[in-house]
C-alpha positions as CSV (number, residue, x, y, z in Angstrom):
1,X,-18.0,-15.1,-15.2
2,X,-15.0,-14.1,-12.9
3,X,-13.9,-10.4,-13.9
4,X,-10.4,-9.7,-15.0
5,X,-8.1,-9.0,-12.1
6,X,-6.6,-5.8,-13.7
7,X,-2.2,-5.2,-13.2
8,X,-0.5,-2.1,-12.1
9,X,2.6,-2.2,-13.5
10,X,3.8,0.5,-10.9
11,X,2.4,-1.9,-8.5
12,X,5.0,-4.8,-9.2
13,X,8.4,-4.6,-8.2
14,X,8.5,-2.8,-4.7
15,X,12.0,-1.4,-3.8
16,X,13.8,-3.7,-1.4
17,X,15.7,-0.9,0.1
18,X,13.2,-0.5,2.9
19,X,13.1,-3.9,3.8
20,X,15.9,-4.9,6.1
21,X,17.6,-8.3,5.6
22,X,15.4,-11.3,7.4
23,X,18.4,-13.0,8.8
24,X,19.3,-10.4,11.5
25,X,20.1,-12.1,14.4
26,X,16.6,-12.3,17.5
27,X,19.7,-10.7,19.5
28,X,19.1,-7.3,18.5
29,X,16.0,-7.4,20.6
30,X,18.1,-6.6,23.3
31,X,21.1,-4.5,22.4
32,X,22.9,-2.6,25.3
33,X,23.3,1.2,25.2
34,X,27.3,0.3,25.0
35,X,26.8,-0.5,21.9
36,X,25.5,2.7,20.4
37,X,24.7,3.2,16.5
38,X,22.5,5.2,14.6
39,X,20.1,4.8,14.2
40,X,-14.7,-12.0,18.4
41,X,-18.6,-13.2,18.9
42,X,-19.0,-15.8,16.1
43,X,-18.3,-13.8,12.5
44,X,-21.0,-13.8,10.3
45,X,-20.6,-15.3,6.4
46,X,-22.8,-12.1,5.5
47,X,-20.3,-8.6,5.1
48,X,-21.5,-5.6,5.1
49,X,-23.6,-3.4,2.9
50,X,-21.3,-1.4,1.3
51,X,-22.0,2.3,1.5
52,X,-22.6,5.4,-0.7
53,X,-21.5,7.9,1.3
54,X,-18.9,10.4,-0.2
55,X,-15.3,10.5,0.3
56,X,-14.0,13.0,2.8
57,X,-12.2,16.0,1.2
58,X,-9.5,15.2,2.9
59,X,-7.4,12.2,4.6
60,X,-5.5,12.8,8.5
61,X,-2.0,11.4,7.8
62,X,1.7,11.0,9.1
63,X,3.6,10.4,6.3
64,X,7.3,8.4,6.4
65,X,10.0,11.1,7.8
66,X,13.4,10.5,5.3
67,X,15.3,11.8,8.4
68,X,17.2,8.9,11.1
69,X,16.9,9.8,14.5
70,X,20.7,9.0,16.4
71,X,19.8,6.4,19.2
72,X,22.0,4.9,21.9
73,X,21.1,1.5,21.0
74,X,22.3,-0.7,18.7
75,X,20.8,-1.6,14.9
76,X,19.0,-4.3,14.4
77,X,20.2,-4.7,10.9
78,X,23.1,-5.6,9.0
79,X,22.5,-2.7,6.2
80,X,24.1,0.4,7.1
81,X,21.3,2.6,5.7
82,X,17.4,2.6,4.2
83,X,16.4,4.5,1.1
84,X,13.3,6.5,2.0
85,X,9.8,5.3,1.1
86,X,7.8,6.5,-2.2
87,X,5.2,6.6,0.8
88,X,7.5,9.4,2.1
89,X,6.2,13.1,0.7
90,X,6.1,15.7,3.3
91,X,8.4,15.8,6.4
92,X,6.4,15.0,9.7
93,X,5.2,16.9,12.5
94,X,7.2,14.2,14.4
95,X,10.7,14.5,16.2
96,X,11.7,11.2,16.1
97,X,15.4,12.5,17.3
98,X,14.0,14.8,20.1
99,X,11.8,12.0,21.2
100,X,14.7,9.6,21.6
101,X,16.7,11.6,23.5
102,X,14.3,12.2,26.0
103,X,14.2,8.5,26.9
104,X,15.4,7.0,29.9
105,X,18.7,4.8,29.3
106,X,16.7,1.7,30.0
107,X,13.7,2.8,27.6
108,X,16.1,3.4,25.1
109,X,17.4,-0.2,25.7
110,X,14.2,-2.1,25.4
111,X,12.7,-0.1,22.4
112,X,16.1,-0.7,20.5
113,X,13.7,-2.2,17.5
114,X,11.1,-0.5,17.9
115,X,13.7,3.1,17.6
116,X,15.3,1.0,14.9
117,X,12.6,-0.7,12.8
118,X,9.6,0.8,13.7
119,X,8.3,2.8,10.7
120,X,8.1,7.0,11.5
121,X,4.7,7.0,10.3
122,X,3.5,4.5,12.7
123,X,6.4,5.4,15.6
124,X,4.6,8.8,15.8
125,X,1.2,7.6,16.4
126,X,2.1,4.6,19.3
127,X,5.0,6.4,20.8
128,X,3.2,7.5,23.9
129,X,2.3,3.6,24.0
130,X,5.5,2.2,23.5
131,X,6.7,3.8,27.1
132,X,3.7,2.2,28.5
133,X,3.9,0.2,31.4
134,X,2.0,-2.6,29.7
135,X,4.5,-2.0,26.9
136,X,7.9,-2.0,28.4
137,X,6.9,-5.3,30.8
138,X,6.0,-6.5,27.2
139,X,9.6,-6.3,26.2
140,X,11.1,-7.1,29.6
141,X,9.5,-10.6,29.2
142,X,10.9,-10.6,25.5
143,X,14.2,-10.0,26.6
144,X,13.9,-12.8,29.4
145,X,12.6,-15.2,26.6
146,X,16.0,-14.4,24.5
147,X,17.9,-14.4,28.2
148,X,16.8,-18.0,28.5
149,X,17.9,-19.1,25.0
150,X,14.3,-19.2,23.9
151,X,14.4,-18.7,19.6
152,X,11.9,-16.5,18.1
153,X,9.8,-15.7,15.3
154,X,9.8,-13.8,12.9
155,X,13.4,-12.7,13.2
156,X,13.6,-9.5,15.1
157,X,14.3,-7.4,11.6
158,X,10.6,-8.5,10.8
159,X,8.6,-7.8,13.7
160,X,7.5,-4.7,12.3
161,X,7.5,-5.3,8.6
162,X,4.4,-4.4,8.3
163,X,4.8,-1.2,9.2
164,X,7.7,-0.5,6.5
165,X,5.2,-1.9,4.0
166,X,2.5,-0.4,4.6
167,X,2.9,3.0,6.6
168,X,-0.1,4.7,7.8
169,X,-0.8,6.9,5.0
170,X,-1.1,4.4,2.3
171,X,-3.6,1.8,3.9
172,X,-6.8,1.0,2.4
173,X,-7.6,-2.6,3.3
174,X,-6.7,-4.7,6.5
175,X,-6.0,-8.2,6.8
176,X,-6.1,-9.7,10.8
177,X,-4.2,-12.6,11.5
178,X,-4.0,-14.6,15.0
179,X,-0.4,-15.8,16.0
180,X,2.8,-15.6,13.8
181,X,4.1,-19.0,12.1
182,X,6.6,-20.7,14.8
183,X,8.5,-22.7,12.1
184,X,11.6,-22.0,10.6
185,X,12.0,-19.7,7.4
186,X,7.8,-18.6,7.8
187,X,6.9,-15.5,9.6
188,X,8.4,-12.6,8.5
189,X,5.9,-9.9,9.9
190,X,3.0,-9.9,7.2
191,X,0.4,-12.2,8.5
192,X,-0.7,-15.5,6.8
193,X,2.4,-14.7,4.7
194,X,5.5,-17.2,4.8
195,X,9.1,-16.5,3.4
196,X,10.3,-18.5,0.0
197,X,10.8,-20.7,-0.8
198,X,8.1,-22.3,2.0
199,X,5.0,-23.3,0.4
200,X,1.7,-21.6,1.0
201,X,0.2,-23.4,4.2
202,X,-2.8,-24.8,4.5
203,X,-5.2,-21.6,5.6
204,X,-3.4,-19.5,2.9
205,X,-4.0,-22.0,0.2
206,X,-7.7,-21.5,0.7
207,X,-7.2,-17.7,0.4
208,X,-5.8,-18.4,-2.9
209,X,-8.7,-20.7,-3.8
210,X,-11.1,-18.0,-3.2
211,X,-9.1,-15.6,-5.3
212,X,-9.4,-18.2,-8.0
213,X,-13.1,-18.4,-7.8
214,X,-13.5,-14.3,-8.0
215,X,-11.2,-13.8,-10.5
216,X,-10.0,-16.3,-13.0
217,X,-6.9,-15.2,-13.8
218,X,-5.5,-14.9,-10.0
219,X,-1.7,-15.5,-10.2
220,X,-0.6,-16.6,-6.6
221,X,2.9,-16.3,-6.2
222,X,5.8,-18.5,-8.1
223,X,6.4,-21.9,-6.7
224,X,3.3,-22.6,-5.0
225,X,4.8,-19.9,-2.9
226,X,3.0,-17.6,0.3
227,X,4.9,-14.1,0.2
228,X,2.3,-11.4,0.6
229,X,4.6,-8.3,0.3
230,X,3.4,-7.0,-3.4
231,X,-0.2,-7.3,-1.2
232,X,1.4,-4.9,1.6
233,X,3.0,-3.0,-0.5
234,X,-0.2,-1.9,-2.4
235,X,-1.9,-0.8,1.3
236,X,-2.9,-3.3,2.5
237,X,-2.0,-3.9,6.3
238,X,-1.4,-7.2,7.4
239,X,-1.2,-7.7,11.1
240,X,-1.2,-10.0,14.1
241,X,-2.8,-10.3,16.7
242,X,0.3,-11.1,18.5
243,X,3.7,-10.1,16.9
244,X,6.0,-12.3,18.0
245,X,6.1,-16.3,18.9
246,X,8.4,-19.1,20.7
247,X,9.3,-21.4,17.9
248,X,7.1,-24.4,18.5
249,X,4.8,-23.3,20.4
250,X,1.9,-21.1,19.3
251,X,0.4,-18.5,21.4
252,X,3.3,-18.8,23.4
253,X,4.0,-15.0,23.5
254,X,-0.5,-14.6,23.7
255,X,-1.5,-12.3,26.4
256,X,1.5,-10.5,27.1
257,X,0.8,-7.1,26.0
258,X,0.8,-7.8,22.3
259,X,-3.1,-7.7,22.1
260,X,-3.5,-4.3,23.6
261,X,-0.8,-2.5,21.8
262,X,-2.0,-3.9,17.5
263,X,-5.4,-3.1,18.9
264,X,-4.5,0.5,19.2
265,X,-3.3,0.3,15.7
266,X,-6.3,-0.9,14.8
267,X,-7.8,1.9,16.3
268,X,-5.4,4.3,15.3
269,X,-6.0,3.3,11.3
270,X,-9.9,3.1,12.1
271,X,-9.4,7.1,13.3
272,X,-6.7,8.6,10.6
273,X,-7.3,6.9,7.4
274,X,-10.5,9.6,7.2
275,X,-11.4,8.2,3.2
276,X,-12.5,4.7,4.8
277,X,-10.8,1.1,5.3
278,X,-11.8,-2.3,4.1
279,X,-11.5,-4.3,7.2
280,X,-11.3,-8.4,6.6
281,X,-12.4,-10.3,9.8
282,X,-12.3,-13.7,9.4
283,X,-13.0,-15.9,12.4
284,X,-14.0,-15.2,15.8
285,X,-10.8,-13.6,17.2
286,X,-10.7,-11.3,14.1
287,X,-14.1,-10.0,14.4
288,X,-14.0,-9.3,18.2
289,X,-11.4,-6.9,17.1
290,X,-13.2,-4.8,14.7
291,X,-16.1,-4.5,17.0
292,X,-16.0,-0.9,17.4
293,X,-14.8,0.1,14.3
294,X,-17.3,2.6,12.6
295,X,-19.2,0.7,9.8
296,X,-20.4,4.5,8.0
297,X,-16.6,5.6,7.9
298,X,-15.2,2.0,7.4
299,X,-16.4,-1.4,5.6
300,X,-16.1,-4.6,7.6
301,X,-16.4,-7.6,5.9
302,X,-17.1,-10.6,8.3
303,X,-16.6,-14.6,7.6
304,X,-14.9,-17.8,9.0
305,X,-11.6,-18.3,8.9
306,X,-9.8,-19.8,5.7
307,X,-8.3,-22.9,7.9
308,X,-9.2,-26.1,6.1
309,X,-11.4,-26.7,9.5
310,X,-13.5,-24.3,9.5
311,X,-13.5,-22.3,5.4
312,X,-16.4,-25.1,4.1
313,X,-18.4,-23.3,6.2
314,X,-18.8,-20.2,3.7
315,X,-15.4,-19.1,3.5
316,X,-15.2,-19.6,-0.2
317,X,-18.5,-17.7,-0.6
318,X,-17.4,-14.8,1.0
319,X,-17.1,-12.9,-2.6
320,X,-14.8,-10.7,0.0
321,X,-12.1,-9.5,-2.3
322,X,-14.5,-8.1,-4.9
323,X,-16.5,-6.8,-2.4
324,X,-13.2,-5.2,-1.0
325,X,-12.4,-3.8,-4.6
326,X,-16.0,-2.6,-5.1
327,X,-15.7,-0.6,-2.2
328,X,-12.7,1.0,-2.5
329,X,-13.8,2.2,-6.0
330,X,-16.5,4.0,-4.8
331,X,-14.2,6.1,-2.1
332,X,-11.1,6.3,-4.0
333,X,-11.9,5.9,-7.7
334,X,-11.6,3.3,-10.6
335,X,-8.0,3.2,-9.6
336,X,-8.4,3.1,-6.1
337,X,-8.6,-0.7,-5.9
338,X,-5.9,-3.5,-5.2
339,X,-4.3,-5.5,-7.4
340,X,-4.7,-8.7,-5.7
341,X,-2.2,-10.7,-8.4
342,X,0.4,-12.5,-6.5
343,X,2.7,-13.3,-9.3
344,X,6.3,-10.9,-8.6
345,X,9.3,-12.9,-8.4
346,X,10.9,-12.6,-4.6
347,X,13.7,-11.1,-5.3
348,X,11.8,-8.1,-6.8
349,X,9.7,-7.8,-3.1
350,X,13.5,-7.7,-1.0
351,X,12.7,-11.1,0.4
């Protein structure tokens, strides 16, 4: 029998206020400082054992800074403003301000979104690699792609969604994608998730069959729906491989810089989040990329992808998201699991 999928009530409406509006035009990529503001080897079907071992004492973290840093670039959102997180407890070691200013004009120009949308948590682990070279070519060729009247996805409010979601301190699992949707009204930054009212595709469908299958009373989201947000919300981290994408045409923004850069975040949640990480590697690419993540710290939990090509071949034997849940009751308590119900209308997620 399927075990009851337990509801947080806490866990259901997230507050939309840190979630900027999707529509904001791809332009803001590339605001000009005149316009100032303020601012894998196959995967195995097996997973992991999962481990005893004790919790650490203690968890390394950068929580969300309430403070807004004044940049010479201009927003990328329509809202004037962003309530803080209830991620948000301690004020962090991080200058976001003092940092800004101490950008070059043209740096400050081609991080406009990341300054902007970037959540502080995250912004002060990557901001050495954000003034990367690898980096700022990354966003020269973005702005080139807008230059030439190339559309993009997710809209540029999105890009780093994620991050608003689920800043650093509050991760517990983490969900790899590939490449962002490239159709209209899909990606919005969270991957295999897709805006309403667009149906769930194909590979997220199958997701929701294996939640069906673990826990009978699974509630995907209204109207045959794919918004993932209550799941981001709750910790868990879902990210691309790539963040961005021509419409049209996948992996047409693969192997620009994009691959190095969430890698580092990989590896940056692998080295803070102290109390262990589910990791969820399904298909090749995935598990490449959680290689070297520390299986005594960390559980990784390997299997094909959920595409209707490849998930008959053990995909829906996985068992992953018990396993997940099993897990993360062991390091973080009986209430240290996720709620993986689905059911929150959108306009209680700010989508």
């Amino acid at each position: 029998m399927s075990a009851p999928l337990k509801r947080k009530a806490a866990d259901v409406a997230a507050s939309s206020a840190k979630k900027p509006k999707a529509n904001a035009s791809i332009t803001s990529f590339f605001s000009t400082a005149a316009n100032s503001a303020k601012p894998a080897a196959a995967a195995s079907t097996a997973s992991s054992t999962i481990s005893s071992s004790p919790p650490k004492a203690s968890e390394e973290v950068s929580p969300k800074s309430t403070a807004s840093a004044t940049a010479t670039t201009a927003s990328v959102f329509t809202a004037t403003s962003t309530a803080p997180s209830a991620a948000a407890a301690h004020a962090p070691k991080f200058d976001k301000a003092t940092w800004v200013e101490k950008l070059t004009p043209e740096q400050k120009d081609l991080l406009a979104l990341e300054i902007q949308s970037l959540d502080e948590s995250w912004l002060a682990q990557l901001k050495d690699d954000v003034v990367s070279k690898e980096f700022l070519d990354l966003k020269r060729f973005l702005k080139k792609e807008h230059e030439a009247g190339k559309k993009i996805f997710p809209p540029a409010a999105d890009v780093y969604s994620w991050s608003r979601h689920t800043p650093l301190n509050t991760v517990k699992v983490v969900i790899l994608g590939q490449d962002p949707y490239h159709g209209p009204n899909q990606a919005h930054g969270l991957c295999f998730s897709v805006r309403p009212p667009t149906p769930a595709p194909p590979s997220l469908a199958n997701i929701y069959k294996l939640l069906k299958k673990e826990y009978d009373n699974f509630s995907p989201p209204p109207n045959r729906g794919g918004l993932l947000t209550p799941w981001a919300d709750r910790g868990v981290l879902l990210l691309n491989t790539c963040l961005t994408v021509r419409a049209h045409e996948a992996n047409s923004h693969a192997n620009h810089g994009w691959e190095k850069f969430t890698q580092r975040i990989i590896e940056i949640v692998a080295k803070k989040r102290t109390n262990g990480v589910v990791f969820l590697a399904w298909g090749s690419p995935a598990a490449k990329r959680v290689a070297k993540v520390d299986r005594v710290r960390h559980c990784v939990l390997q299997s094909v992808h959920p595409s209707p090509l490849s998930a008959a071949r053990g995909f829906f034997d996985c068992g992953h998201f018990k396993k997940t849940n099993e897990w993360l009751k062991q390091r973080y308590g009986n209430d240290g699991d996720i709620d993986w119900n689905l059911d929150v209308p959108p306009e209680k997620t700010g989508a």
